[in-house]
N, C-alpha and C positions, 0 to 999 in steps of 0.2 A: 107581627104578633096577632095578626087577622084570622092564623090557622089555628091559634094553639099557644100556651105558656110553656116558653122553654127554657131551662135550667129552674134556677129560685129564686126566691125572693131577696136572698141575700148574694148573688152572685150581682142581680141586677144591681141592687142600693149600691156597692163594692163598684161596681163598672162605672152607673153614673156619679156619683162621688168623685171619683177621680177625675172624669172628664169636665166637670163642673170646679174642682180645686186647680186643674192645668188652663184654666180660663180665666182663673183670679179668681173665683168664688171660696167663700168659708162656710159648707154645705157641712150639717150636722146627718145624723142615722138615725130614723125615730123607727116604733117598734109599739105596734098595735096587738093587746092582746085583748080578749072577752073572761073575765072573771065574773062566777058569781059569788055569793056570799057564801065565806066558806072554803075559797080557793080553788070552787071548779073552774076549768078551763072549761069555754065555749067555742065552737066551731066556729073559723071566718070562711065563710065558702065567697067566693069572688061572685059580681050580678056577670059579669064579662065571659067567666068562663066556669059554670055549676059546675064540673067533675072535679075542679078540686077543691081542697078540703085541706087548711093548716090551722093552727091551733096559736097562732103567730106570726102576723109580718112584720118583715122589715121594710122600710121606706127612706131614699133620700128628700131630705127636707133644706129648703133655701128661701129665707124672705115670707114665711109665710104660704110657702106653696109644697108640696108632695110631687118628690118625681119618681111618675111609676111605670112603668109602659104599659101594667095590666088597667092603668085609666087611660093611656093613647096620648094624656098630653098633660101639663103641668095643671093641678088642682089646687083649689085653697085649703089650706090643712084642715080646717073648720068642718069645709063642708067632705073629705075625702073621707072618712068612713061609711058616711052616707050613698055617696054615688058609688064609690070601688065594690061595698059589702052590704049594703041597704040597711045600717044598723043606725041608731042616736044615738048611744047609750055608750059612744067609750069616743076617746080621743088618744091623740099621737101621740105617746111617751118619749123620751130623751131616750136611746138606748146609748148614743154615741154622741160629747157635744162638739161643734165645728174643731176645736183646736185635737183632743184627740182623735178625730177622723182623719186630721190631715195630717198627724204623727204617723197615728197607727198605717195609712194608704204610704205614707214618705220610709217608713221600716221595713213594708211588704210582711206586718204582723198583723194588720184588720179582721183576716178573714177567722182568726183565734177567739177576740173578742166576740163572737157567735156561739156562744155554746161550744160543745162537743164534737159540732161537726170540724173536717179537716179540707180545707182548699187549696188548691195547688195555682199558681196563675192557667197553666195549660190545661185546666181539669174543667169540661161540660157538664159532666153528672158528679154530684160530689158525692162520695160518701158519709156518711151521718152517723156512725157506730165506733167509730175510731176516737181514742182521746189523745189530743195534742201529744202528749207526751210518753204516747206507742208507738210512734209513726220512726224510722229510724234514717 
């Protein structure tokens, strides 16, 4: 991850998750967003890597720590906003809790609970415009 961020944020949560569930872990999906008041979305730009730019991440979370590759190694959830995005001002929300993570990962249905976008196991770059229930 030294050169660059590659795929997404939720390909990675979806990869470590599972590897963390086939270990005997009960690893939940958290999901950091920046609202203001009002319901703007705020920009998360990573300190790790400025060119990008989401409006939302996903993060596997276990025990009180964040696993991200774009922080390089397991974080405390407390302080992982801070170091990953340089922000105070938001914490890790529940998007996924351990038992449905490890339904949704044990179905091969996870990558649906994401919004709109469609993942395939074989699939690097996802597509993000297609809805679940277009795809045939």
């Amino acid at each position: 991850m030294a050169d660059g961020y590659r795929d997404d944020c939720v390909m990675h949560a979806v990869r470590i998750a599972r590897l963390l569930i086939e270990d005997g872990h009960a690893p939940w999906i958290g999901k950091l967003v920046r609202e203001r008041d009002g319901g703007e979305w705020l920009p998360l730009i990573p300190l790790r890597f400025p060119t990008h730019t989401w409006t939302t991440h996903y993060v596997t979370c276990l025990d009180g720590r964040a696993y991200d590759p774009i922080a390089g190694a397991p974080i405390a959830i407390d302080h992982y906003p801070r170091e990953v995005f340089g922000i105070d001002d938001d914490a890790i929300a529940t998007h996924l809790d351990a038992e449905r993570t490890a339904r949704l990962i044990a179905s091969g249905e996870i990558r649906r609970s994401f919004g709109r976008a469609v993942y395939r196991e074989d699939q690097l770059q996802c597509p993000r415009s297609i809805p679940p229930d277009s795809r045939g």
